[in-house]
Backbone bond lengths (Angstrom), bond angles and torsions (degrees), N, CA, C in turn:
res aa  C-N    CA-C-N  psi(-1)  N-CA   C-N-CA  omega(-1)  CA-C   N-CA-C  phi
1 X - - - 1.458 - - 1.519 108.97 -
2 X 1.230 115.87 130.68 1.136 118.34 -175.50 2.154 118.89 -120.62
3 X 1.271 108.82 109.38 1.349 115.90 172.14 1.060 116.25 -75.90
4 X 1.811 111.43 140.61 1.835 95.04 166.26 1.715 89.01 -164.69
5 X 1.767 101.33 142.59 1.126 109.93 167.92 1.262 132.85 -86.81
6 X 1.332 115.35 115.06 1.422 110.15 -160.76 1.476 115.69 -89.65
7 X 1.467 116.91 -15.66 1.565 129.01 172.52 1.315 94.39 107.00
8 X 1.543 115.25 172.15 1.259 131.34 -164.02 1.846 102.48 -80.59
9 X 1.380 148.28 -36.28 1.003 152.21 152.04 1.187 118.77 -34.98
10 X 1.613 127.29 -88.37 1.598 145.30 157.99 1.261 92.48 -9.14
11 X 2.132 129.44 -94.03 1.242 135.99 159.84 1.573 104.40 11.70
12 X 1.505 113.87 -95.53 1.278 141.35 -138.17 1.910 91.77 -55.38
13 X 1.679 118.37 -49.12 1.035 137.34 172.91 1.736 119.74 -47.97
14 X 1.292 84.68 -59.35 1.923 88.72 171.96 1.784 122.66 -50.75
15 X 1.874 88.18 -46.77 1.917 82.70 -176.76 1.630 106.10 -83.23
16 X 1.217 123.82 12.44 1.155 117.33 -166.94 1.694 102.10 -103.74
17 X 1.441 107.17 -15.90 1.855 134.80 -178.18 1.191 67.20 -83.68
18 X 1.680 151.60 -107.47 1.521 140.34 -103.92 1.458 102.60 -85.70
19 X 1.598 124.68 -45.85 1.234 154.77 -130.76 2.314 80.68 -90.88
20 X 1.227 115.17 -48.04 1.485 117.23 167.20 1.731 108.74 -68.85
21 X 0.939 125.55 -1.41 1.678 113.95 -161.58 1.247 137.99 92.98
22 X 1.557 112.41 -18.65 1.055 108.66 -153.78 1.311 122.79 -91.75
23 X 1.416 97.49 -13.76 1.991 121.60 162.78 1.279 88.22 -108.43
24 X 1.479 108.58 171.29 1.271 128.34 140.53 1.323 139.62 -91.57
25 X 1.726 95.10 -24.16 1.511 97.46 -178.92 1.731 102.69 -143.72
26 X 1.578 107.00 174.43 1.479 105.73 -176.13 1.546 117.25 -67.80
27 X 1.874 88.90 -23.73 1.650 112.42 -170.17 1.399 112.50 -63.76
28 X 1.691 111.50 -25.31 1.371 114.38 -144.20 1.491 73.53 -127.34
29 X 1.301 150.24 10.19 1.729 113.58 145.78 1.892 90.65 -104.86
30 X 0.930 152.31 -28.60 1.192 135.44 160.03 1.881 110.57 -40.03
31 X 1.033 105.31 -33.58 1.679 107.57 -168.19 1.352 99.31 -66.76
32 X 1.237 126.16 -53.37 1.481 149.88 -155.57 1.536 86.76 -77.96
33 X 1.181 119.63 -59.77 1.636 105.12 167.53 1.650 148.67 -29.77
34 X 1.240 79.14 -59.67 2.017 113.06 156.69 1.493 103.89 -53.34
35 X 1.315 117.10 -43.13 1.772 124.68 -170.30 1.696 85.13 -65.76
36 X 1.146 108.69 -65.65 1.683 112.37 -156.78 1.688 107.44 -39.63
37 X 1.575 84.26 -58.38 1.732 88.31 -173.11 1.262 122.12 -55.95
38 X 1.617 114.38 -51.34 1.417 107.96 165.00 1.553 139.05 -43.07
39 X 1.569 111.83 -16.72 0.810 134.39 177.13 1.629 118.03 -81.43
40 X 1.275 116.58 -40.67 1.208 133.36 168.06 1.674 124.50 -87.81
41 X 1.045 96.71 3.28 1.757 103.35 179.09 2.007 98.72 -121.46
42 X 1.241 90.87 4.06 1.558 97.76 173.89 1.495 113.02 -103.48
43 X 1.666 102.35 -42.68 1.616 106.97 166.31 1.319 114.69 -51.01
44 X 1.602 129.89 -52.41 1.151 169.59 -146.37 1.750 83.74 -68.67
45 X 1.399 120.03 -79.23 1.435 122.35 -168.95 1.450 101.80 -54.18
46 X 1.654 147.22 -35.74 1.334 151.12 -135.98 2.010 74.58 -104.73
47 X 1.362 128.67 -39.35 1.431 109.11 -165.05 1.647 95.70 -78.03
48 X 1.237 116.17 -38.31 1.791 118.17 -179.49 0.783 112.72 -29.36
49 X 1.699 108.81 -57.57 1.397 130.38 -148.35 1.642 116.89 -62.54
50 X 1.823 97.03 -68.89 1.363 119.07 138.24 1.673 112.28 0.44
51 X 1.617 90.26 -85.41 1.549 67.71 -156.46 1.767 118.96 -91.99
52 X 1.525 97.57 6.33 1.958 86.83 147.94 1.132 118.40 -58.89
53 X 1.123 115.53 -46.85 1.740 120.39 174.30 0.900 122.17 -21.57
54 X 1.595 121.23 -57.29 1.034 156.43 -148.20 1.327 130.35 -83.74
55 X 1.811 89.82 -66.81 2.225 102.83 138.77 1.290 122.67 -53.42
56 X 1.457 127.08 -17.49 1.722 121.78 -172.88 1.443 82.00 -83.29
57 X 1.427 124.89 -61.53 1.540 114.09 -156.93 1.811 105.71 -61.76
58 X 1.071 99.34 -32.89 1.331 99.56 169.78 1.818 137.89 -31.77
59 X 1.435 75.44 -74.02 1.726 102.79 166.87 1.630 113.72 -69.82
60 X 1.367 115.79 -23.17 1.450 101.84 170.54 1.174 126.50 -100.34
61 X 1.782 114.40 12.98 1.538 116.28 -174.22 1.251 108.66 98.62
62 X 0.963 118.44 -64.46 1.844 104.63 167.30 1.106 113.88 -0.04
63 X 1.323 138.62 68.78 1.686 117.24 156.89 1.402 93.92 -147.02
64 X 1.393 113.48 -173.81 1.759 144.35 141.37 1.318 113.38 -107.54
65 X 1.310 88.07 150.43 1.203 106.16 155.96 1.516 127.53 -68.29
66 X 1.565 103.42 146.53 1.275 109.40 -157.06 1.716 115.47 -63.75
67 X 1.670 88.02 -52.91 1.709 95.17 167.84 1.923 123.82 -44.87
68 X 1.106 120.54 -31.45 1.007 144.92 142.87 1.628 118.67 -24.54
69 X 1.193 110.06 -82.12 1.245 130.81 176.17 1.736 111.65 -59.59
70 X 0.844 127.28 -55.21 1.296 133.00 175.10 1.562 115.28 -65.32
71 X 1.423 132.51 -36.20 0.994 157.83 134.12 1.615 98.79 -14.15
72 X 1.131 134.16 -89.38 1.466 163.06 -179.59 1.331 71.48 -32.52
73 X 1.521 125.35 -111.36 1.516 163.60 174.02 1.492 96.31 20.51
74 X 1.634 105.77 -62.74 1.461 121.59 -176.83 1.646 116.54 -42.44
75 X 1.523 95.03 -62.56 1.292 106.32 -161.70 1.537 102.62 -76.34
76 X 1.101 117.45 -40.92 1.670 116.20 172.06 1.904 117.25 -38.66
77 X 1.700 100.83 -38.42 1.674 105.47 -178.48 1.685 101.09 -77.65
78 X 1.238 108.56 -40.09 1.234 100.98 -165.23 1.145 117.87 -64.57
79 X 0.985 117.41 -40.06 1.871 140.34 153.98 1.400 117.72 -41.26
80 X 1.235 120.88 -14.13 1.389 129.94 -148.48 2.054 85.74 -117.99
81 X 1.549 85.75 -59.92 1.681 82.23 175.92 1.442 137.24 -76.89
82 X 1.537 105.02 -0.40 1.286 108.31 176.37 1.770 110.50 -88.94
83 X 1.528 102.21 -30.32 1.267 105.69 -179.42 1.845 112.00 -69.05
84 X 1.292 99.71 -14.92 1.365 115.97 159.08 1.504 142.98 -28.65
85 X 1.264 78.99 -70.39 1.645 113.74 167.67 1.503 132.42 -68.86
């Protein structure tokens, strides 16, 4: 079981989530909280990750050139918007 003071604001916010309906309990918008974060400290590791990736390919040559890349980029939208139409 876990206690925690959330301060008079946080508090005021939580019973005002159950106290409208929209939780049922203090437990269960704190829970949904815990959901969020975990959720975002999971995205969080997938952007890290990324962009070690990113610096390894970096540092080992792995790349294009930019003109290159943008080049590609271009013609892919333009292609994209004609099929648009």
């Amino acid at each position: 079981m876990i206690s925690a003071d959330l301060g008079s604001q946080l508090e005021g916010f939580v019973a005002k989530l159950v106290e409208t309906g929209r939780y049922n309990s203090k437990s269960e918008v704190l829970r949904e909280g815990i959901r969020l974060i975990q959720e975002r400290e999971a995205r969080l590791a997938l952007l890290d990750h990324a962009l070690a990736k990113g610096i390894a390919d970096a540092e080992a040559g792995r790349t294009n050139p930019a003109g290159d890349v943008f080049a590609r980029l271009e013609a892919k939208y333009e292609a994209m918007g004609r099929a648009a139409k």
